[in-house]
N, C-alpha and C positions, 0 to 999 in steps of 0.2 A: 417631658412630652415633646413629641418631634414640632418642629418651627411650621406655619402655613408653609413656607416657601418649598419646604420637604414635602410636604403632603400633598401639594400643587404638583411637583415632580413625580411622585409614586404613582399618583391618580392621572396623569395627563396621557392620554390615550392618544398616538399620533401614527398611524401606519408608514410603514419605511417607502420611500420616494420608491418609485418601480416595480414596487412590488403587489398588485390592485387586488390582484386573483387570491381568495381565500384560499389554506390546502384542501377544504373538500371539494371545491370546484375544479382545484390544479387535478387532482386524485380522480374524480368522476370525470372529466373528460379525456385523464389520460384513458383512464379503463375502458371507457366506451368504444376509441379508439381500436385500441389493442384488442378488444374483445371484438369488434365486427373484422379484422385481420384474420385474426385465428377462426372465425367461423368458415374464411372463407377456404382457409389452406385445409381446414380441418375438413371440410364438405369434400374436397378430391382426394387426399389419404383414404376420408372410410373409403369413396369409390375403388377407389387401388387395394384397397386390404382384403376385398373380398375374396382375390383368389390365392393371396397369399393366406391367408387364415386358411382355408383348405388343403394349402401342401403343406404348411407349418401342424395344420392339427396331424393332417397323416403321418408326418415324420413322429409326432409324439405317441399318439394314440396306437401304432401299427408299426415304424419299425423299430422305433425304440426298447417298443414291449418285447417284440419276438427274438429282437440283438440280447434284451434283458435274460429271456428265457431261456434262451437256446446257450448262453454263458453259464447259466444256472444248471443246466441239465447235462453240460459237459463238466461242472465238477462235480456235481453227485455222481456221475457214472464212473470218474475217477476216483471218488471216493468207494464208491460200491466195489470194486475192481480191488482197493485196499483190503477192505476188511474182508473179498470173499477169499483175500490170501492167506491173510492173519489166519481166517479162522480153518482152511485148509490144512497149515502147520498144526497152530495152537489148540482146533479144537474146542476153544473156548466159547462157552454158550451165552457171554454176554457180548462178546463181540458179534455173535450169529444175530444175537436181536436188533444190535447196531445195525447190523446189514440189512436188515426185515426193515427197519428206519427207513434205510437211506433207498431202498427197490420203493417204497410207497410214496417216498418225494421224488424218486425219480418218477414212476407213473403219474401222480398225481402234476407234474408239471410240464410234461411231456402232454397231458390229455389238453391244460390248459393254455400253452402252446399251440394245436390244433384248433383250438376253438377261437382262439384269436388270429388267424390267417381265412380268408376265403381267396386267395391264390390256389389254382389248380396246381402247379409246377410245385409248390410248397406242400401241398397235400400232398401227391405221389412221391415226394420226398422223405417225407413222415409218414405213411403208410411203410415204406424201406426200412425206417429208424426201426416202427413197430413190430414189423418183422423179426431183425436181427434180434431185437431187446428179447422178443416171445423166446427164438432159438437159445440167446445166452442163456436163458430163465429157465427154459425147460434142462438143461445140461445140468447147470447149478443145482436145481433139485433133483436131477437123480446123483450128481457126486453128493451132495450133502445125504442124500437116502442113504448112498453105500455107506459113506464115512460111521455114521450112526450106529449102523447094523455091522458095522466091523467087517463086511465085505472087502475082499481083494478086486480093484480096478484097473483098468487102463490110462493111470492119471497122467500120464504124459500126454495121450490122447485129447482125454477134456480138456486139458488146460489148451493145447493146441486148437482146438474146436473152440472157446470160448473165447480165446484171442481174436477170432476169426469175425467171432461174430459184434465182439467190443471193437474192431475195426471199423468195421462197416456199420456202425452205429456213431461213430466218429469222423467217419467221411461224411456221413450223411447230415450230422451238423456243423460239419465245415462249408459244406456245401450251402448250406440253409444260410450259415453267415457269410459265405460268398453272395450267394445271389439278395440278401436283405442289403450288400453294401452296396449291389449295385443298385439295385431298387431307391436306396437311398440317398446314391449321388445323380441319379437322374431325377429327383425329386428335388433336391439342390440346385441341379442347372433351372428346372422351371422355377424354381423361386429368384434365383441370379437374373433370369430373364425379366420377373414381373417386378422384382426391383428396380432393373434398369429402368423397365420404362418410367416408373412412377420418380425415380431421380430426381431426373433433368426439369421435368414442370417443381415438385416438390423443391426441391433446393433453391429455384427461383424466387416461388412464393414466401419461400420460409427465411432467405435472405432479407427481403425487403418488409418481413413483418419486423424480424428479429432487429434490423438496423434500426425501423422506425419506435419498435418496443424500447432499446436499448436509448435513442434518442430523449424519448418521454422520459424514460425510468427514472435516467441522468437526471433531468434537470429538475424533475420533482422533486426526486430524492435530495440531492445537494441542495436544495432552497431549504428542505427539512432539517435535513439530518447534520446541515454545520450552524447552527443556530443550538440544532440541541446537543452536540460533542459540546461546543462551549457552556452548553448549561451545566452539564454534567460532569465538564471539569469543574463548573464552580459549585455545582454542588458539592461533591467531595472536601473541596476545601471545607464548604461550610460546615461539613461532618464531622471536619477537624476543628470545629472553633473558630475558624476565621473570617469572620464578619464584616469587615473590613471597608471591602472593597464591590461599591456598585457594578452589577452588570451592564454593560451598551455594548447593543449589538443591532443590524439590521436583520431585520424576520420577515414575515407572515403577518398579518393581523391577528391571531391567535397566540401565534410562539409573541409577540411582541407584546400583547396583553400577560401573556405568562412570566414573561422578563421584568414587565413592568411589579408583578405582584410578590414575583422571589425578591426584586429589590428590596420593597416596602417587609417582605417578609427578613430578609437581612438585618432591618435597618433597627423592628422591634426584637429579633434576637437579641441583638447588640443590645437591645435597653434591658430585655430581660435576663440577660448573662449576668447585667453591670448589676440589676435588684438581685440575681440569685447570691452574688457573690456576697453582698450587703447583707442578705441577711445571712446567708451562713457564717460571715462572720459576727453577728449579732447574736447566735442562735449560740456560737461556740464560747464568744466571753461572758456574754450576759445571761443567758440561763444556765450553763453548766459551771462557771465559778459561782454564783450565789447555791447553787441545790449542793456545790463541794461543801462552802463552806458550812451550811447548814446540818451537811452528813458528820464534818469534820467536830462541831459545835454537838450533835447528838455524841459523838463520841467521845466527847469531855466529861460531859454529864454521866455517862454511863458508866465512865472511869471512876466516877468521884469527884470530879473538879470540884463543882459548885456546892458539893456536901451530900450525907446521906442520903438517899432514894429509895422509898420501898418498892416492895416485889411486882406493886400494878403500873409504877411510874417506869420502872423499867420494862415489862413488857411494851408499855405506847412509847416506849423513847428506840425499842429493839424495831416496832414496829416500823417509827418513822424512818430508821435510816435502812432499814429493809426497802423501802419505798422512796427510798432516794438514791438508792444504787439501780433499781430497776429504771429511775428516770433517767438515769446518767446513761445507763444501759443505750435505752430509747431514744437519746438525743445522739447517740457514738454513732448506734445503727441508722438512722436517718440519714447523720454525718456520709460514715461509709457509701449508704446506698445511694447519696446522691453525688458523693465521689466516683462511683463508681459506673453511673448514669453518663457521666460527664468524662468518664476516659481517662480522670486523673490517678486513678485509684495505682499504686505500685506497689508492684509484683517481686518477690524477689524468690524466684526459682533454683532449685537444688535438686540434686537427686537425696532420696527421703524414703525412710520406711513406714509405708503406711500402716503396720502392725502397732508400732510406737505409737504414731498416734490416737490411735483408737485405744488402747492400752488406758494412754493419758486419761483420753477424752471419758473413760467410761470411770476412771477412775475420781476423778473430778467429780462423776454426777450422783458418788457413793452414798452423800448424805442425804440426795433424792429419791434412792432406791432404797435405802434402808426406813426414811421417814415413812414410805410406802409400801416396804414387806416386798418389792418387786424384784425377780429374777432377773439376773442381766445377761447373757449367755454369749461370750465371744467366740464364733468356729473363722477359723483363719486357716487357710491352705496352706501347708508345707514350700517351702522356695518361692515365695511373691518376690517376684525383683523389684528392685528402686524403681521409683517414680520421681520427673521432674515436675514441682510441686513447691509452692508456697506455702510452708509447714503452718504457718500459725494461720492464714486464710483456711486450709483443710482443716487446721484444726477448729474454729467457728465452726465451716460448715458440721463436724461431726457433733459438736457442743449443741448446737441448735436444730440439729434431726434427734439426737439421742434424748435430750433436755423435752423434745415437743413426743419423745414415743412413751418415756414415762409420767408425762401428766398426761394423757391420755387413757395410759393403762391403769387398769381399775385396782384397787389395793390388795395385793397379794398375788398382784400378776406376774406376765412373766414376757421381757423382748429379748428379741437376739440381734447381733449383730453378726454381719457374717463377709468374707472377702474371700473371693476367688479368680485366680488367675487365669483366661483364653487368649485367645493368639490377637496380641500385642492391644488389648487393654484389660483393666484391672477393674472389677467389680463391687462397689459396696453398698449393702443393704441393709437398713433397719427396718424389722419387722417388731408389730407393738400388737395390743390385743383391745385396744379401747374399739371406738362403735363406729370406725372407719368413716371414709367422705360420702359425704352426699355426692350422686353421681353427676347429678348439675354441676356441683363445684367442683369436681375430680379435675376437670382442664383448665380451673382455673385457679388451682390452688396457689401455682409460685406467684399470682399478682399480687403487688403493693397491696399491701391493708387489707389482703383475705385473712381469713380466718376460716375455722371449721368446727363442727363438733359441741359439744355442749360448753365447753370453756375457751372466755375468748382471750384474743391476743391482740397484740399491735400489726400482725400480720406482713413485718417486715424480716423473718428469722428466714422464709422460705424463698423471699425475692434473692434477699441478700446471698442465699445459700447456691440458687441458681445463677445469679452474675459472675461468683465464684467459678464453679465449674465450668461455665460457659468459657470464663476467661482463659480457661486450663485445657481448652478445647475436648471438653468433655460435654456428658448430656444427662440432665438427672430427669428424673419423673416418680410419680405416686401411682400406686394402684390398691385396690381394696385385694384381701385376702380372701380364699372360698370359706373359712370358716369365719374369722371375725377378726377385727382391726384391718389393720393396714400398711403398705411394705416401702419405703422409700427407698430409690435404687441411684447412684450414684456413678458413672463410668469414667473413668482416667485412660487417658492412651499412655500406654505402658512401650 
């Protein structure tokens, strides 16, 4: 138990010399600040935006659309000009309906073009376009009539005629994008103008928020936030175990109350590291050598040692040491989990074929599958590459998903196992047929000491199996089946 003199120290509540002002007062009065500043810089921008929002929308709304269109409708018309070539040689009647395409988006956006200008000079512009188009159009369908009917024409002619008229359908949208660029850089200079003016007061006012915002920000923030960099490096230590060493620091009256309480919370880690470590060594000599020797003693007698045995003394002698390997079991896994809680757990990585070990691991669970009539079914994918993997950790984890999918499944069932390779991790699933999780428990299945289902367990096979993985930088999870049971899925980065 810590000394008064500690606990006087933990508990002694003292705020740091100079430092008066709590941070939600530092915090509310910087903001108050700062917020009647920006209402005021903000009150003459909207003034200023008004006019600028109306040449900024007409640049968007009007010429951006008709620059959009008027692009659009110069390559359809070069496109149309294509295929009414193609189909002039070739004749080909899918190319003609190409062309029937490309005349319906040309009008069709050439109409909507029109409809998006109320400039008169843009109108008689495109009135010209509409012209020429109507002339090409009517050409085009009488060469397309003759061609059809196998008539002899003047094709030098139309083509010269339709050239004529696809020129002047072409000036007429150069022109349109001439005059929309001027329109749009005289829409520019008034925006450069109403910029100007708004500058020079703007940049004033936004100077002298911005220094005084930037003056506050400073010194709130560094009264904060170098209090809490050194907490946060000592937190990390402490994440590493190392308890050591009290924090002092000057703060806040809150960071300083928080300093004060990580200390006192340090000081009972440190007790309670020094009890963990006590009992686990308590836990490692003194209950798992007496249940050895006990196992070891059942199996003298079983042998014969002590003299003959009938057939019911060896059934309760087969019993007990059945139930003294599952304890041994339950103090290893405790062991591990709390090894492994605690960071000391080691890894020893390899590249590994996780075929093998599923192989092993299903092989092993033979006399559980045969006790039970259960089908075991392993589908494994052609070419799984090596994986870097701590063979015998993998191998638990498959021991204790494969071992929890046939006591689950009902006798004469049937699970699979199954592994498949995607781009750069490696998949593995056991699916079982027993009465799947309750969906309360489904997200809480890998915790300490769950359990599921109608038979229970110590409910550390599933923690332990995810600390694994996790460590492997991997991710596993459970889900129910649409028919019945349920599928454990396990991912390796491959």
């Amino acid at each position: 138990m810590p000394s008064q003199n500690t606990e006087n120290t933990f508990h002694d509540r003292k705020p740091a010399a100079g430092l008066k002002l709590s941070i939600f007062t530092r915090l509310v009065t910087g903001y108050v600040i700062i917020f009647m500043l920006i209402v005021c810089v903000g009150i003459y921008i909207n003034m200023q935006f008004s006019e600028l929002k109306n040449v900024i929308g007409s640049l968007i709304t009007v010429n951006n659309r008709i620059s959009s269109y008027n692009k659009r409708i110069m390559d359809i018309l070069l496109t149309i000009v294509t295929y009414e070539k193609k189909f002039i040689i070739l004749k080909d009647e899918s190319i003609f309906e190409q062309l029937m395409i490309a005349k319906g988006d040309f009008e069709q956006s050439l109409e909507t073009l029109a409809t998006s200008v109320d400039d008169k000079q843009l109108q008689l512009i495109l009135d010209e376009i509409r012209g020429a188009y109507g002339q090409y159009e009517e050409l085009l369908d009488k060469e397309v009539r003759m061609l059809k009917t196998g008539k002899s024409y003047r094709q030098h002619w139309y083509a010269m005629e339709k050239e004529k008229a696809v020129n002047k359908i072409i000036a007429g949208l150069k022109e349109i994008r001439t005059y929309n660029e001027n329109s749009t850089g005289e829409k520019l200079i008034r925006l450069e103008e109403a910029d100007a003016r708004a500058y020079s007061i703007w940049l004033i006012a936004t100077s002298l928020a911005t220094i005084a915002g930037i003056i506050l920000s400073v010194f709130i923030t560094r009264s904060i936030t170098r209090p809490l960099a050194v907490m946060r490096k000592k937190i990390r230590e402490t994440a590493e175990s190392n308890y050591q060493r009290n924090l002092q620091l000057s703060a806040p009256p809150e960071i300083d109350e928080l300093i004060q309480d990580f200390n006192a919370m340090c000081y009972r880690l440190r007790e309670t590291d020094r009890i963990k470590s006590d009992f686990f060594s308590f836990m490692s000599h003194e209950l798992r050598t007496p249940i050895t020797s006990v196992k070891e003693g059942v199996m003298l007698l079983l042998d014969g040692v002590g003299g003959e045995i009938n057939e019911k003394q060896k059934r309760i002698l087969q019993i007990i040491s059945e139930e003294s390997d599952r304890l041994i079991r339950l103090i290893n896994s405790i062991l591990d989990l709390s090894k492994m809680e605690a960071g000391k757990m080691q890894y020893h990585l390899g590249e590994a074929d996780i075929s093998a070990l599923l192989s092993q691991a299903v092989t092993e669970m033979e006399p559980l599958t045969r006790a039970k009539n259960i089908k075991a079914e392993i589908s494994v994918e052609d070419g799984l590459p090596y994986v870097s993997m701590d063979e015998e950790k993998i191998l638990q984890v498959l021991r204790n998903l494969i071992g929890n999918a046939i006591k689950f499944t009902p006798e004469e069932g049937h699970i699979t196992v199954a592994v498949k390779h995607s781009y750069r991790k490696l998949e593995v699933s056991i699916s079982d047929e027993g009465p799947g999780i309750p969906e309360e428990h489904i997200h809480h299945i890998f915790d300490k000491f769950r359990s599921y289902g109608a038979m229970k367990g110590s409910g550390l096979g599933l923690a332990l199996a995810r600390s694994v993985i996790n460590n492997h930088g991997g991710i596993i999870w459970a889900e129910n089946n649409q028919g019945k049971g349920s599928t454990f899925t396990f991912v390796l980065p491959a």
